[in-house]
C-alpha positions in Angstrom: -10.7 -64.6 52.3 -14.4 -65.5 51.2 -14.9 -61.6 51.2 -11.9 -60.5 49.4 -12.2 -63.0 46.8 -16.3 -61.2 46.5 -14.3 -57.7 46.3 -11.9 -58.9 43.5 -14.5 -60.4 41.6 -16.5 -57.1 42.1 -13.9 -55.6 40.6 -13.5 -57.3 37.5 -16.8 -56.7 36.9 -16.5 -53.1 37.2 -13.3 -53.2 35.0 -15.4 -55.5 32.3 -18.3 -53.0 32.4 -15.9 -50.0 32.0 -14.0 -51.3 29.1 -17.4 -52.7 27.4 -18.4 -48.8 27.7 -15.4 -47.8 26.7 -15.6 -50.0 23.4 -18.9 -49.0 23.0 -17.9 -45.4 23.1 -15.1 -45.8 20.5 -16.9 -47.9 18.0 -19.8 -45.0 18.3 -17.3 -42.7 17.2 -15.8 -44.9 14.8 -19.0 -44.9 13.1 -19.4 -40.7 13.2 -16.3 -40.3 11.8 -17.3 -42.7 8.9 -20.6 -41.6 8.5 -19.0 -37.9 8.2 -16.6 -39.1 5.9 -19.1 -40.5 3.9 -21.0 -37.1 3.9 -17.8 -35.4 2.8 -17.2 -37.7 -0.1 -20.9 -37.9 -1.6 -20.0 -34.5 -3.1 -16.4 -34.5 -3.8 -16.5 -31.2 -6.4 -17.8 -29.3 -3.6 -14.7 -29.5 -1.5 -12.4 -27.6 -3.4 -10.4 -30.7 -5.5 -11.3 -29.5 -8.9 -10.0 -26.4 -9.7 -12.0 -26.4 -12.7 -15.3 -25.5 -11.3 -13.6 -23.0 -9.0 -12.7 -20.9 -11.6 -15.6 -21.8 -13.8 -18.1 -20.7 -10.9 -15.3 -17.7 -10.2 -15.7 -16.2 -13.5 -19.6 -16.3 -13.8 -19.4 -14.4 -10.5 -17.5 -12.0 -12.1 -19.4 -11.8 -15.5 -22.7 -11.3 -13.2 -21.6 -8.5 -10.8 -20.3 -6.7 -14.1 -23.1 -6.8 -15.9 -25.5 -6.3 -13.7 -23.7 -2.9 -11.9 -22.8 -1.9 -15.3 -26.0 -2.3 -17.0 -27.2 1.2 -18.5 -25.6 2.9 -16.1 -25.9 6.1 -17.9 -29.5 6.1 -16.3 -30.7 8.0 -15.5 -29.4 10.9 -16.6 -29.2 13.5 -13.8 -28.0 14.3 -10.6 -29.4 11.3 -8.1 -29.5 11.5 -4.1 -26.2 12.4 -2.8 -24.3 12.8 -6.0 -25.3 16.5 -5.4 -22.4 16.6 -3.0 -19.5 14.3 -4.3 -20.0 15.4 -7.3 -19.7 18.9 -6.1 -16.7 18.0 -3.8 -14.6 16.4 -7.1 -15.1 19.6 -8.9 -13.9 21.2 -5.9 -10.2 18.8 -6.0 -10.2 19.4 -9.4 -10.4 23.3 -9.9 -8.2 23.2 -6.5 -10.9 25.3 -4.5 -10.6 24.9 -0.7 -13.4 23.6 1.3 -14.7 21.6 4.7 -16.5 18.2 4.5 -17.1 16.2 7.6 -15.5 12.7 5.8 -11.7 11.9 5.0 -10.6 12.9 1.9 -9.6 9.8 -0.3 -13.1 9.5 -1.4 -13.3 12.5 -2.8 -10.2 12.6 -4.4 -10.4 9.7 -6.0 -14.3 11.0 -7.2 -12.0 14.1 -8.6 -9.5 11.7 -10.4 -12.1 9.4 -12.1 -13.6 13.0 -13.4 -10.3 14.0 -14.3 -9.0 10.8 -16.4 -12.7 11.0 -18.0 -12.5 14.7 -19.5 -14.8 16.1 -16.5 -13.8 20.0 -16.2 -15.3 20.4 -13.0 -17.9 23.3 -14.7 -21.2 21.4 -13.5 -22.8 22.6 -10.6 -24.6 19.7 -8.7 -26.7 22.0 -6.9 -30.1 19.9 -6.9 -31.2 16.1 -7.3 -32.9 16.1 -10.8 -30.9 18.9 -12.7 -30.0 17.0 -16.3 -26.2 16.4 -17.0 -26.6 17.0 -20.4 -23.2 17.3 -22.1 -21.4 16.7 -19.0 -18.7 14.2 -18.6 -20.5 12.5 -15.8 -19.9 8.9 -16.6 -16.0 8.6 -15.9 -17.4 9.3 -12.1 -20.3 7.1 -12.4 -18.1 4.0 -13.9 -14.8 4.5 -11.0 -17.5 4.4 -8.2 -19.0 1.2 -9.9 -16.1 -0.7 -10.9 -14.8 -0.4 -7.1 -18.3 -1.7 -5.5 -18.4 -4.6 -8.3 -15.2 -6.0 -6.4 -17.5 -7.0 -3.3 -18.8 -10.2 -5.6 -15.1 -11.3 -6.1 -14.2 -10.5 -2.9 -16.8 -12.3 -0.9 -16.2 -15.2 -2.5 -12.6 -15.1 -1.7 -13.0 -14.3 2.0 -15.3 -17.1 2.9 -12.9 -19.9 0.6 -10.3 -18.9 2.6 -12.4 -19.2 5.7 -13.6 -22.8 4.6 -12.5 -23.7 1.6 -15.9 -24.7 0.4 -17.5 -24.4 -2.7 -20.7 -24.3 -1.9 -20.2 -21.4 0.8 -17.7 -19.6 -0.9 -20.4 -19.4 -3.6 -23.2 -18.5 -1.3 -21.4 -15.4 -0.2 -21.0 -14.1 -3.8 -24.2 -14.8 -4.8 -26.0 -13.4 -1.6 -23.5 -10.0 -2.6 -24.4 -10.3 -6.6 -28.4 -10.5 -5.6 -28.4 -7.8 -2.5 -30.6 -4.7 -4.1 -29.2 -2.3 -1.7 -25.6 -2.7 -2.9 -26.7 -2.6 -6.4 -28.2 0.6 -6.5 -25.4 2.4 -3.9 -22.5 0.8 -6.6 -24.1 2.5 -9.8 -23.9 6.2 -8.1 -21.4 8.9 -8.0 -21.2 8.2 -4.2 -18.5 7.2 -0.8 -20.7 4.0 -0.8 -18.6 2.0 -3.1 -15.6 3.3 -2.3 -15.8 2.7 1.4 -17.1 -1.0 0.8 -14.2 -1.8 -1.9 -11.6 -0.9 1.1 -13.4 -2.8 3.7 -14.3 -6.1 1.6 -10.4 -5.7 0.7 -9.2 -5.2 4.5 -11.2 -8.7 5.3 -10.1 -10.9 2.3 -6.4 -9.0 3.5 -6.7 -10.3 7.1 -8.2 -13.4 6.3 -5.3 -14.3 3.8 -3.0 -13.4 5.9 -4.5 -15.7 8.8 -3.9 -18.3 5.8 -0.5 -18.2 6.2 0.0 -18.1 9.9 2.4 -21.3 9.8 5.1 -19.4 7.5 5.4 -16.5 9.1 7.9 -13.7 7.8 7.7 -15.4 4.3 7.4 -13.0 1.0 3.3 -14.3 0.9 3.0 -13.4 4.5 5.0 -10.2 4.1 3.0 -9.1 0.9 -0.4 -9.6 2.6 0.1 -8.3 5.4 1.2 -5.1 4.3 -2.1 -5.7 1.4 -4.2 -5.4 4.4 -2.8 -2.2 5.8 -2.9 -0.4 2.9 -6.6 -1.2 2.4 -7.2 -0.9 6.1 -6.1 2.6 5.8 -7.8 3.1 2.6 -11.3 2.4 4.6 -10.5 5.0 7.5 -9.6 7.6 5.0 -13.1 7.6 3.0 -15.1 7.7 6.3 -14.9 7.1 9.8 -16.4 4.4 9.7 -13.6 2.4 8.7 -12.7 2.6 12.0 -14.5 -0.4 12.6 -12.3 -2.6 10.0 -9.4 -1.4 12.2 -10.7 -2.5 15.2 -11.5 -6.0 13.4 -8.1 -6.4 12.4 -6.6 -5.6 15.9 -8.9 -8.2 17.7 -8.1 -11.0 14.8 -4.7 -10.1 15.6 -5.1 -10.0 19.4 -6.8 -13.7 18.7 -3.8 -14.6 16.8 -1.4 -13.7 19.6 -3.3 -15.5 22.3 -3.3 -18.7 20.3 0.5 -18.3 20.2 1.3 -17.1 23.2 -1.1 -18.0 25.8 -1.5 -21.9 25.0 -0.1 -23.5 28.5 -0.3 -26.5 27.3 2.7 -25.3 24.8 6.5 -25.7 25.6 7.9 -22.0 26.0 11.7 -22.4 24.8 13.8 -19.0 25.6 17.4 -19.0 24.2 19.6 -16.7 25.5 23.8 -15.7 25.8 25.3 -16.6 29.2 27.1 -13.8 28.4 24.2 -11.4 29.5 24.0 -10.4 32.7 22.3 -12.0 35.4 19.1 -10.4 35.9 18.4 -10.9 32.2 19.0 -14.9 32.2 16.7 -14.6 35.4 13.9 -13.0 33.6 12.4 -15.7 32.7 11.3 -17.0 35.7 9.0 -14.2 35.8 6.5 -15.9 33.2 7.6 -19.4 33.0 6.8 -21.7 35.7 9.5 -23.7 37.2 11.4 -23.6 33.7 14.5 -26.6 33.8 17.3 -24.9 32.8 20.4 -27.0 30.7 23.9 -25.0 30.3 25.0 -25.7 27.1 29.2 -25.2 27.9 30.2 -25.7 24.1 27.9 -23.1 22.7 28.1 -21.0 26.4 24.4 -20.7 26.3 21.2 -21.3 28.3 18.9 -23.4 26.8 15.0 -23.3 29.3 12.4 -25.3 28.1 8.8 -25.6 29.7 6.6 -28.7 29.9 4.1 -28.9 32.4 2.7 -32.4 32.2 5.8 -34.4 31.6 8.6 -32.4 32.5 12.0 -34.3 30.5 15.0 -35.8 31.9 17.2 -32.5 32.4 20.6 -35.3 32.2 19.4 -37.2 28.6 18.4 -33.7 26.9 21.6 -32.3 27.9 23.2 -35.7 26.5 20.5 -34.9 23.3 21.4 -31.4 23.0 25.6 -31.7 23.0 25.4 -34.7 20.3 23.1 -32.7 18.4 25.6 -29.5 18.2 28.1 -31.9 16.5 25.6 -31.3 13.5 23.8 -28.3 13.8 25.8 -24.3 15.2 22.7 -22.3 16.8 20.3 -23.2 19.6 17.5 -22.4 17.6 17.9 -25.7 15.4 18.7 -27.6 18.6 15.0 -26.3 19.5 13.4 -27.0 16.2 14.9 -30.4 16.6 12.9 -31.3 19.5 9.8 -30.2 17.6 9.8 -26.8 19.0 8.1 -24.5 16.8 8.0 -21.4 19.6 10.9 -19.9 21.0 13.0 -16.4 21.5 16.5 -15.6 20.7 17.5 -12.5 22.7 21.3 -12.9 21.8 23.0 -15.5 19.9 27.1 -15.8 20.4 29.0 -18.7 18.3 
């Protein structure tokens, strides 16, 4: 007795020393959480709230990358680094004269249609870096390539918001853009440069606003953006091949995107599906759920499998659940959303 009274007492001294930790532990993280909330809120502007500032600091941004890629842009005034080939290759589109250039076309063409809006006549012949434009309508080309590469400030500032939605970062981004030298110089240039960049800047703020709105999927936004993103993602492989790359970024984001949906165990996997199809199709399921419970709805005549691998339900109270619940809604897919399903499959639907 003497030493199981010792061992119980041992015990509640190990239970008391657990839940003192345990206390410890939550009152540590009690005072994280507060002390990160009171991070947050010393600088309330900078999280997004006033809409003001966004669109104040938006439109300096803006103002800046304008200015500073359209400033004298007319200088010099000659044939600079590789504008001794696009140039040449717009005159080409534009007097319609075959030739064979290693990149895509778009580029080119849409060199060839900035010349061709401006008055360009396609009579200059670029041979040399250095040779004086003169009288040449040179500056429609000049200002297409430019106002395409001044889109990167905008649209790094839009790609990391979306990403955080924080000010300060969001601003970062376009300021780090605005300031970079290299992308300066490339954007004032009768060049593929700017044109490439515009297409892949746009493919990322595409993919990224897309991501955005992952929880209404199939929606007109969703829709829109989506197909936004395709368009530009198809824009960067047809200036060089190089754009490859913004394709293979959008495949892995949406690789990521399917794995998050799809391979989550710790999900409920809901199939609906017609008793009415044969039985090798109301069996395939077994083939990549594990031990699914499966509930004949008689009213509806269909086959309603749900997966939960920690608690798996009561298979009598959900079929109770699921026939009261018909009285009010006419498809299995409300009966799923009901039970706070957001992920299932409807391979056939009979009323």
């Amino acid at each position: 007795m003497a030493k199981g009274k010792k061992v119980t007492e041992d015990e509640k001294i190990v239970t008391s020393e657990k839940e003192s930790t345990s206390e410890d532990e939550e009152s540590t993280l009690e005072d994280k959480s507060v002390d990160r909330k009171e991070n947050i809120d010393a600088f309330p502007e900078f999280r997004g709230n006033d809409l003001r500032l966004w669109w104040y600091i938006f439109g300096i941004l803006v103002s800046l990358a304008i200015a500073t890629r359209f400033y004298q842009l007319s200088q010099p005034d000659h044939v600079c680094w590789d504008e001794t080939h696009f140039g040449k290759f717009a005159g080409y589109y534009i007097n319609r004269t075959f030739f064979f250039d290693v990149h895509p076309p778009l580029g080119k063409m849409l060199i060839g249609l900035y010349g061709y809006l401006s008055g360009y006549d396609a009579t200059f012949p670029f041979e040399k870096p250095g040779d004086r434009y003169n009288d040449t309508h040179y500056m429609g080309m000049r200002v297409g390539c430019t106002a395409m590469g001044a889109f990167l400030v905008p649209f790094s500032y839009l790609t990391v918001w979306e990403m955080t939605h924080s000010l300060p970062a969001a601003t970062l981004a376009g300021v780090l853009i605005l300031l970079d030298h290299g992308l300066l110089t490339l954007n004032r240039y009768i060049l593929l440069d700017p044109i490439l960049l515009f297409f892949i800047s746009a493919t990322v703020y595409g993919m990224v606003k897309t991501h955005s709105f992952r929880d209404r999927p199939f929606s007109l936004s969703w829709f829109c953006w989506m197909s936004f993103t395709g368009i530009m993602m198809t824009g960067a492989l047809s200036v060089k091949f190089v754009g490859l790359f913004a394709v293979v970024l959008v495949g892995l984001h949406a690789i990521t995107d399917l794995w998050d949906i799809l391979g989550d165990l710790s999900k409920p996997v809901v199939v609906l599906v017609s008793t009415k199809l044969p039985h090798e199709i109301l069996e395939m399921t077994s083939k990549f759920m594990t031990d699914p419970i499966r509930i004949l709805v008689k009213r509806m005549s269909q086959v309603y499998k749900r997966k939960c691998p920690h608690s798996p339900p009561d298979r009598e109270n959900i079929k109770k659940a699921v026939e009261a619940y018909i009285k009010k809604k006419t498809t299995l897919r409300g009966i799923a959303e009901n039970f706070g399903i957001r992920k299932s499959t409807l391979l056939d639907y009979v009323k």
